[in-house]
MDTraj code that builds the backbone (N, CA, C; nanometers):
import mdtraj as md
import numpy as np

residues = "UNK UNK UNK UNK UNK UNK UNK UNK UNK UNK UNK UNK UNK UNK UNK UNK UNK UNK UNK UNK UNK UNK UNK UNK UNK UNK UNK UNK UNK UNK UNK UNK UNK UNK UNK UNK UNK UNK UNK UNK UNK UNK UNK UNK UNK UNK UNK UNK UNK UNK UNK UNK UNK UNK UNK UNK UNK UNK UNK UNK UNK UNK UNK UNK UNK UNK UNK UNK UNK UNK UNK UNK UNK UNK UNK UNK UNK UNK UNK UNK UNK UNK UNK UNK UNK UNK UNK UNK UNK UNK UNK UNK UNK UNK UNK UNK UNK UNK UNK UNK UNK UNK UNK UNK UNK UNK UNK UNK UNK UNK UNK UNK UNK UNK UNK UNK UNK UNK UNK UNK UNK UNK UNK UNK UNK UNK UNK UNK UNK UNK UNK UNK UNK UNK UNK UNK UNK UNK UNK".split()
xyz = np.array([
    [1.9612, -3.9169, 9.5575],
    [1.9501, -4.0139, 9.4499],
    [1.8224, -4.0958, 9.4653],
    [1.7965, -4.1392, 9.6146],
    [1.7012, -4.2205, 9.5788],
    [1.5630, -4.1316, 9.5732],
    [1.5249, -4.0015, 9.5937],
    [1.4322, -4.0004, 9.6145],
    [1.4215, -3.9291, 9.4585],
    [1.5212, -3.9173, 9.3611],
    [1.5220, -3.8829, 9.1856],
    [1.4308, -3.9852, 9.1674],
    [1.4598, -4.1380, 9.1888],
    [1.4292, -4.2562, 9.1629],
    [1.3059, -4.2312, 9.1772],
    [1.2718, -4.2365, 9.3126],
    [1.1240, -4.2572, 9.3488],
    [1.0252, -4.1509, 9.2377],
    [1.0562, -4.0047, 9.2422],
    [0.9876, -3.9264, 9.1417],
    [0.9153, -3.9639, 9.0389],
    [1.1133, -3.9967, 8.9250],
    [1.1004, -4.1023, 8.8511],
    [1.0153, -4.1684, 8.7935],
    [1.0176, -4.2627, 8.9186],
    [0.8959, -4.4117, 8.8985],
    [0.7292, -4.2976, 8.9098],
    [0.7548, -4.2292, 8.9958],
    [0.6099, -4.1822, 9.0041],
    [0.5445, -4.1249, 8.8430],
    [0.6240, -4.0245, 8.8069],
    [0.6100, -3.9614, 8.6767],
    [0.5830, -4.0791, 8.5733],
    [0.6374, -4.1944, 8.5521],
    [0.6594, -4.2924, 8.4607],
    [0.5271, -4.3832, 8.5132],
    [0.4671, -4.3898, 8.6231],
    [0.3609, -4.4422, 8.5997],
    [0.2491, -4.3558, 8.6069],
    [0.2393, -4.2123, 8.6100],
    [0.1286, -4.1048, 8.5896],
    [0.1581, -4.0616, 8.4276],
    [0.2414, -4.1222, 8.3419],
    [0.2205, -4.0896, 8.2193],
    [0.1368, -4.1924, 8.1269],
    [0.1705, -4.3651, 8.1993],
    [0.0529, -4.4869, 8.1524],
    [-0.0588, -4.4698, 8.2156],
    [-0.1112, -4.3983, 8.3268],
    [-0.2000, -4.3811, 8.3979],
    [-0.2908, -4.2315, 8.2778],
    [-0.1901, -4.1706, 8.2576],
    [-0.2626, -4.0080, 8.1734],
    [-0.2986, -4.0472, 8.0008],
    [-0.2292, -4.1782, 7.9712],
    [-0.2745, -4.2361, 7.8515],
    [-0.4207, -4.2772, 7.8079],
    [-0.4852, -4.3154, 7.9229],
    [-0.6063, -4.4159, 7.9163],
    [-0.6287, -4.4984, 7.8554],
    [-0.4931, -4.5407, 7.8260],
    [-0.4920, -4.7511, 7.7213],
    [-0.4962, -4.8226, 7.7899],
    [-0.6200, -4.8941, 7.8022],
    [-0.6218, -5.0710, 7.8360],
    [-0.6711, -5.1437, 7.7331],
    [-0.5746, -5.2230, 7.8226],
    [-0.5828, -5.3299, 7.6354],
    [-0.6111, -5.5121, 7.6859],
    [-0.7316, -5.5267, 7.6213],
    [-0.8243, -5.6317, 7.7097],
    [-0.8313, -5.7277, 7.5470],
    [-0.8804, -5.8629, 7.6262],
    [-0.9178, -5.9796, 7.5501],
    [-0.7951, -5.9684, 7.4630],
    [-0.6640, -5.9756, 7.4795],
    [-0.5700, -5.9927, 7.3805],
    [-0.5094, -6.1229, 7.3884],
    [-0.5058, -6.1610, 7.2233],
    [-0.5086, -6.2979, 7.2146],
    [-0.4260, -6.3059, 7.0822],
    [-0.3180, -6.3996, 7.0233],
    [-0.2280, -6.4293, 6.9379],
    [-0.3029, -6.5872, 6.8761],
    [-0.3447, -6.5755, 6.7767],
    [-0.3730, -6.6511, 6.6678],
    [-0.2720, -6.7667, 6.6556],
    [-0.2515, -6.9123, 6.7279],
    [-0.1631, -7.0239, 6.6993],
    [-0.1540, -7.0188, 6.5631],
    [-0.0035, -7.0632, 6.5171],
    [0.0109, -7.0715, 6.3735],
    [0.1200, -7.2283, 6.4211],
    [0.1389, -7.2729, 6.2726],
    [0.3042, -7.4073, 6.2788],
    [0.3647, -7.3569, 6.3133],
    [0.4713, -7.4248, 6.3841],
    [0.5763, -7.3925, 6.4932],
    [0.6677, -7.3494, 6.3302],
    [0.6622, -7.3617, 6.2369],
    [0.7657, -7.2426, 6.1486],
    [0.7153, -7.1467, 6.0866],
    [0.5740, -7.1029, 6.1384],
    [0.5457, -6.9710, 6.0734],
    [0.6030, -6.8475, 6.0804],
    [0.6553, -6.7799, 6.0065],
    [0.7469, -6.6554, 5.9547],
    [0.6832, -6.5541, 6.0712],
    [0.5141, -6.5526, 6.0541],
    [0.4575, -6.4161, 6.0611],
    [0.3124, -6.4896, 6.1775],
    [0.2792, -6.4164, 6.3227],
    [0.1568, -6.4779, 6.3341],
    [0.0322, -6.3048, 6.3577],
    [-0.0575, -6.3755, 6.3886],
    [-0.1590, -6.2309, 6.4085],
    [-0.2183, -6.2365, 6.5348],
    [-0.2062, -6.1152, 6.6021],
    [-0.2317, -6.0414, 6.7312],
    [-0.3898, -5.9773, 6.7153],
    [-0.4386, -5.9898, 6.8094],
    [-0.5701, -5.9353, 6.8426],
    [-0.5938, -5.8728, 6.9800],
    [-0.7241, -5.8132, 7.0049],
    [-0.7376, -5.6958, 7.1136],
    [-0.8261, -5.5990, 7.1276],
    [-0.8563, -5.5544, 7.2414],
    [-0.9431, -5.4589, 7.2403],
    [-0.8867, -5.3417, 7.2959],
    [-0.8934, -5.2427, 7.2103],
    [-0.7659, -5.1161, 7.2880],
    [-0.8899, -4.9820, 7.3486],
    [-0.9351, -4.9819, 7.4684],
    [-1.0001, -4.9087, 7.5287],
    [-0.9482, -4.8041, 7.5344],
    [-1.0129, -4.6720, 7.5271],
    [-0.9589, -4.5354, 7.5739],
    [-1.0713, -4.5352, 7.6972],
    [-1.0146, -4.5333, 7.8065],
    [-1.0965, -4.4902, 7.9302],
    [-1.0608, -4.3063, 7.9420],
    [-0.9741, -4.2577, 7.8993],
    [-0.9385, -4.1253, 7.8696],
    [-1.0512, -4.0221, 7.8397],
    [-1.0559, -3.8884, 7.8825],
    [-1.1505, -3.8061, 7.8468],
    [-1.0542, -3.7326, 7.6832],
    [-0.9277, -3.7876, 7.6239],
    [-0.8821, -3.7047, 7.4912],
    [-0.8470, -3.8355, 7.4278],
    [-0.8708, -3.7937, 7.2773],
    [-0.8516, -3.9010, 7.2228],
    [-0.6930, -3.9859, 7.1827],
    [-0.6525, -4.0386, 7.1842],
    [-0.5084, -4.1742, 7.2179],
    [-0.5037, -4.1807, 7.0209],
    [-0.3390, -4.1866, 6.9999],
    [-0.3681, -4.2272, 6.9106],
    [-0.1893, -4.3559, 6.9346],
    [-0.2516, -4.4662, 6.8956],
    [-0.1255, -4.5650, 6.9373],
    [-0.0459, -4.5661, 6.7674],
    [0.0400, -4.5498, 6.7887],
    [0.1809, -4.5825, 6.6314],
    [0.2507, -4.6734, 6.6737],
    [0.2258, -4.7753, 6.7695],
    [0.3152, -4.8693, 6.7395],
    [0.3064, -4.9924, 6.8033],
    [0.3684, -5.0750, 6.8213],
    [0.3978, -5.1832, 6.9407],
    [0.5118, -5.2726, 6.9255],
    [0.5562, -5.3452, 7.0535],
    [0.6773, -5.3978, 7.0418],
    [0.6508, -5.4898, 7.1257],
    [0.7800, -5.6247, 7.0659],
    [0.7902, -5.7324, 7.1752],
    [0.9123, -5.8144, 7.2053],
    [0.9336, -5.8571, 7.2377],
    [1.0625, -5.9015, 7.2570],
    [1.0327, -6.0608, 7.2198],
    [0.9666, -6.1059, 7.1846],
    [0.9357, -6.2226, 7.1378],
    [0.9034, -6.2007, 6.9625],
    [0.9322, -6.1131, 6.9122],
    [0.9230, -6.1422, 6.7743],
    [0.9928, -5.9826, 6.7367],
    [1.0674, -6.0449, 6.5966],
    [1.1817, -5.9394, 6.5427],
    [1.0908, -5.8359, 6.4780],
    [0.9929, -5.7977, 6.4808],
    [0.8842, -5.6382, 6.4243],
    [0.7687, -5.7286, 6.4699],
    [0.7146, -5.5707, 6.4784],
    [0.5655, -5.5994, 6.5131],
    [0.4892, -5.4688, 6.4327],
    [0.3952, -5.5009, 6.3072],
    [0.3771, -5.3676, 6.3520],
    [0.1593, -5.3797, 6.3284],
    [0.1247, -5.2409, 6.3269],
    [0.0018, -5.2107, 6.3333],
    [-0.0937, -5.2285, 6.1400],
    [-0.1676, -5.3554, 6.1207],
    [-0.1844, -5.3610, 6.0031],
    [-0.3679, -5.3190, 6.0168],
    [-0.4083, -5.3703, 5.8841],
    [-0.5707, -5.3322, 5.8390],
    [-0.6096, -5.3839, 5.7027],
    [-0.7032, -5.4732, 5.7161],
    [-0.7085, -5.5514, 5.6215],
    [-0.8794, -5.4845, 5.5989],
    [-0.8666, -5.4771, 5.3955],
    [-1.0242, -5.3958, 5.3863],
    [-1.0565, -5.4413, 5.2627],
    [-1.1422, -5.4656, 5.2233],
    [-1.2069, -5.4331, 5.0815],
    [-1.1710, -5.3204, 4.9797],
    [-1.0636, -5.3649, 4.8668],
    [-1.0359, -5.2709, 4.8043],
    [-1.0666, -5.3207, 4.6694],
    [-1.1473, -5.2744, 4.5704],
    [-1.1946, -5.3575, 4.4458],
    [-1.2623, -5.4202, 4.4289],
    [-1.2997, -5.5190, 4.5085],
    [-1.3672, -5.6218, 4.5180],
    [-1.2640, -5.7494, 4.5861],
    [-1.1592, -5.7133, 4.6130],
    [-1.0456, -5.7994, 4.6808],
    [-0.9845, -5.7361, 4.8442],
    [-0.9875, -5.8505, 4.9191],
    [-0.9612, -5.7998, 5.0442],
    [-0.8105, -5.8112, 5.0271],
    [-0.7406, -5.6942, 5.1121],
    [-0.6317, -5.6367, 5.0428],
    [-0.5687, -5.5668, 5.2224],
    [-0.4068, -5.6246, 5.2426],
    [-0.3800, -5.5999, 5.3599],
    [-0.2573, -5.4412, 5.3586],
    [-0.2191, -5.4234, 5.4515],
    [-0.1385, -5.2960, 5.4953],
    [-0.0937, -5.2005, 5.6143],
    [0.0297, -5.1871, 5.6247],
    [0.0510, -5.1455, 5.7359],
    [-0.0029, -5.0022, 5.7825],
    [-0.0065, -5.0291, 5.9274],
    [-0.0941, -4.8858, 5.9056],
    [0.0521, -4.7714, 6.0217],
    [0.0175, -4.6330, 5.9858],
    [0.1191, -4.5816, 6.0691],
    [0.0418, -4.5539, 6.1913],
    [-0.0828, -4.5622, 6.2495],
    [-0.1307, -4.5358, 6.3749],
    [-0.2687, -4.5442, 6.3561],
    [-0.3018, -4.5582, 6.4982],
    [-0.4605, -4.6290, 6.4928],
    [-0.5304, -4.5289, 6.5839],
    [-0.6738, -4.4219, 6.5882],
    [-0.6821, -4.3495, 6.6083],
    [-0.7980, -4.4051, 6.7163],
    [-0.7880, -4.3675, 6.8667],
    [-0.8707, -4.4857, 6.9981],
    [-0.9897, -4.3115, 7.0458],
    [-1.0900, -4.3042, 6.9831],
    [-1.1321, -4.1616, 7.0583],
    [-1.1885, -4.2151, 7.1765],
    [-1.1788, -4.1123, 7.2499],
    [-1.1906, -4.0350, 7.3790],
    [-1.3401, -4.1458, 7.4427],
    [-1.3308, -4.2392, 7.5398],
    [-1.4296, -4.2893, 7.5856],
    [-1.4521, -4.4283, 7.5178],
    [-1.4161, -4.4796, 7.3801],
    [-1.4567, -4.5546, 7.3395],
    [-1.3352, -4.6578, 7.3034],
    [-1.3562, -4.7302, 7.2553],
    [-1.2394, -4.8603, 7.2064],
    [-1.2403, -4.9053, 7.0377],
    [-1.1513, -4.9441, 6.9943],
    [-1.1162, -4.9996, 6.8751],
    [-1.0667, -5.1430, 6.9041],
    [-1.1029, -5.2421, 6.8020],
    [-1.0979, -5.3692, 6.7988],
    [-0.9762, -5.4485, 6.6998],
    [-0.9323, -5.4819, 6.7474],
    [-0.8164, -5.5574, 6.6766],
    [-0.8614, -5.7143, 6.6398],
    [-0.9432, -5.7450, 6.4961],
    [-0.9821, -5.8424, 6.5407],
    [-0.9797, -5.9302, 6.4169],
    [-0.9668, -6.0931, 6.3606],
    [-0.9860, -6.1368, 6.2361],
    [-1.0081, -6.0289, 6.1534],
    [-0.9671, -6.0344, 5.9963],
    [-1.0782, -5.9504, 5.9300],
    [-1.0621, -5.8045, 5.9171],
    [-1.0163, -5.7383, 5.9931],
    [-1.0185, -5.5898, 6.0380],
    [-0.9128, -5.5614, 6.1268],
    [-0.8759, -5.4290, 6.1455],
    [-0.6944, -5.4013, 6.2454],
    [-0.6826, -5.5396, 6.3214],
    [-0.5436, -5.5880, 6.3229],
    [-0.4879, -5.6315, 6.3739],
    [-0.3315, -5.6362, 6.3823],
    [-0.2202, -5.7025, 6.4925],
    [-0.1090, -5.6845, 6.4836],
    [-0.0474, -5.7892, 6.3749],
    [0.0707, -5.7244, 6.3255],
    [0.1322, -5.8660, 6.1953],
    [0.2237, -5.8396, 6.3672],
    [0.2652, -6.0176, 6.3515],
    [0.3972, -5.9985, 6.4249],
    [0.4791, -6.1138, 6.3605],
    [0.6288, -6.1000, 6.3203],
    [0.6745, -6.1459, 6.2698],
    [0.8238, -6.1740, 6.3461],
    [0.8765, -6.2457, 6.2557],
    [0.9880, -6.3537, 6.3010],
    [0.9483, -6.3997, 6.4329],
    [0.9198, -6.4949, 6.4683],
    [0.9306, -6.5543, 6.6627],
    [1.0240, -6.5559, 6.6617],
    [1.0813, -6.5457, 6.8231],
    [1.1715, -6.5520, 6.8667],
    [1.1780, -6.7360, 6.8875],
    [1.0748, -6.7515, 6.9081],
    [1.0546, -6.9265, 6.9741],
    [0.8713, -6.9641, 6.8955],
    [0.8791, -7.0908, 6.9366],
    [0.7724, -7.1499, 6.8165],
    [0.6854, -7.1457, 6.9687],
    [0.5429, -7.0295, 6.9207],
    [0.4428, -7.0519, 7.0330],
    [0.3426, -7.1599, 6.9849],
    [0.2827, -7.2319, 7.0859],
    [0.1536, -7.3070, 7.1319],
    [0.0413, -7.2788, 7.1524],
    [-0.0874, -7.3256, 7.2367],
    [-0.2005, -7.2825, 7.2745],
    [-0.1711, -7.2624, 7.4647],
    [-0.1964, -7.1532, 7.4779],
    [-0.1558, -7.1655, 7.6249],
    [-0.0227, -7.0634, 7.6671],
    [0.0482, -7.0379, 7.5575],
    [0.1486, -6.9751, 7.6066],
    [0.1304, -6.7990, 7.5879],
    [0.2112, -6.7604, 7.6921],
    [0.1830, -6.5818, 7.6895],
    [0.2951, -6.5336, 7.6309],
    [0.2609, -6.4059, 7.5489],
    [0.3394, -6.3390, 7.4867],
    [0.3700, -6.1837, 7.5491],
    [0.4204, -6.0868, 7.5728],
    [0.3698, -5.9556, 7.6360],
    [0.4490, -5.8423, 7.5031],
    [0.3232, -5.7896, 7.5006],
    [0.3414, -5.6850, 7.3514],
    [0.3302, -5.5681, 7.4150],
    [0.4023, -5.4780, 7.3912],
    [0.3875, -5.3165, 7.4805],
    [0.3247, -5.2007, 7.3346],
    [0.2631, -5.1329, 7.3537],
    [0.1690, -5.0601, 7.2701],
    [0.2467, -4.8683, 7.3109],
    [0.2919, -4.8300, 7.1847],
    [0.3495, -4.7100, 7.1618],
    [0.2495, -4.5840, 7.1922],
    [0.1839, -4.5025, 7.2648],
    [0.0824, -4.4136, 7.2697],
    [0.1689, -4.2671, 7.2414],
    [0.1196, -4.2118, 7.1597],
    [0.1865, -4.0612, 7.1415],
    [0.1910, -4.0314, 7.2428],
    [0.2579, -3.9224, 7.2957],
    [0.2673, -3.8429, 7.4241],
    [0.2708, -3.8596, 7.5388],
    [0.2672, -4.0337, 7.5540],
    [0.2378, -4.0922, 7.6951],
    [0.3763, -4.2074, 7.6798],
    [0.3462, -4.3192, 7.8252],
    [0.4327, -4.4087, 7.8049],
    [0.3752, -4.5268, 7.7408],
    [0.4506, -4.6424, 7.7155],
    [0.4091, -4.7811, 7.6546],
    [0.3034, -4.8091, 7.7320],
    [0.2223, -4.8913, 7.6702],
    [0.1374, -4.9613, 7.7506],
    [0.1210, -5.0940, 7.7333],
    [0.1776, -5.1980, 7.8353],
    [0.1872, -5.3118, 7.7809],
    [0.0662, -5.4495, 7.7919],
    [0.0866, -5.5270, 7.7550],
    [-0.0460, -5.6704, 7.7828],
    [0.0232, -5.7982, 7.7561],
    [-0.0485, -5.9026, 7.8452],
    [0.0073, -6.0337, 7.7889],
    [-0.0895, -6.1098, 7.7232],
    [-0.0528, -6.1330, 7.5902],
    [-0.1465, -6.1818, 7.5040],
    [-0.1058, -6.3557, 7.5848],
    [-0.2581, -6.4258, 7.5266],
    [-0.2666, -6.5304, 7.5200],
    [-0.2527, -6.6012, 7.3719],
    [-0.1834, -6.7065, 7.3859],
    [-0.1396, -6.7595, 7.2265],
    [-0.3108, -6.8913, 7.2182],
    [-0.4203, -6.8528, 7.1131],
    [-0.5046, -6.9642, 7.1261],
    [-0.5147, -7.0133, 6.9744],
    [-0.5965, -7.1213, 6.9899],
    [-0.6027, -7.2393, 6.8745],
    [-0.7009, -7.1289, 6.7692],
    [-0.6961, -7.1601, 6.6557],
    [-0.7950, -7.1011, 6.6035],
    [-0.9010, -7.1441, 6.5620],
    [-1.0753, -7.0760, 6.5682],
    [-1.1853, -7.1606, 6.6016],
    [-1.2433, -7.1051, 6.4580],
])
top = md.Topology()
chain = top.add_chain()
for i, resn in enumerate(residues, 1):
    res = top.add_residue(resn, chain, resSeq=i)
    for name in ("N", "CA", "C"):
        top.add_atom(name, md.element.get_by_symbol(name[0]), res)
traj = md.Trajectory(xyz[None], top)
């Protein structure tokens, strides 16, 4: 039994290890302590030699989370969920004001400036990959 375990754990961290997601400068946009909905930001690195494609993320601090993209459509900037965000091979995608970022909605609890959140990121074929966002003021 224990050495299933040990395997296990080994396999389960050579599948976040075979992903190549790191996920840097992640930071949650302060909103009023009754905002419905706040916005997640990030830099999602593929250190990977194949390209990552992430569909999702989750948190236990807010009831959905999911992957949006806000663009110029018409002449009106115009938002939407997206079903997956495509990270090629070597390079990174930006989660940032303006352009992809996370909607995360319902809090569980009313965040501040200062407080951490930890959002785990869905990678096809691999395991979660998680981060602790920082909750900051907005500048």
């Amino acid at each position: 039994m224990r050495s299933t375990l040990c395997c296990l754990l080994l396999l389960l961290g050579h599948d976040a290890a075979a992903a190549g997601l790191e996920l840097r400068e992640a930071w949650i946009r302060e909103a009023p302590p009754t905002a419905a909905m706040l916005a997640g930001y990030a830099e999602l690195a593929n250190t990977g030699a194949t390209p990552l494609r992430v569909t999702g993320a989750r948190s236990a601090d807010f009831g959905a989370v999911e992957l949006h993209e806000m663009r110029m459509d018409g002449g009106m900037m115009r938002m939407r969920a997206l079903e997956a965000i495509e990270v090629p091979a070597g390079a990174s995608v930006r989660l940032a004001p303006g352009g992809n970022h996370l909607m995360l909605m319902r809090p569980a609890r009313a965040l501040r400036a200062g407080d951490r959140v930890r959002i785990e990121f869905e990678v096809e074929g691999a395991a979660a990959v998680g981060a602790d966002f920082e909750v900051r003021q907005p500048q």
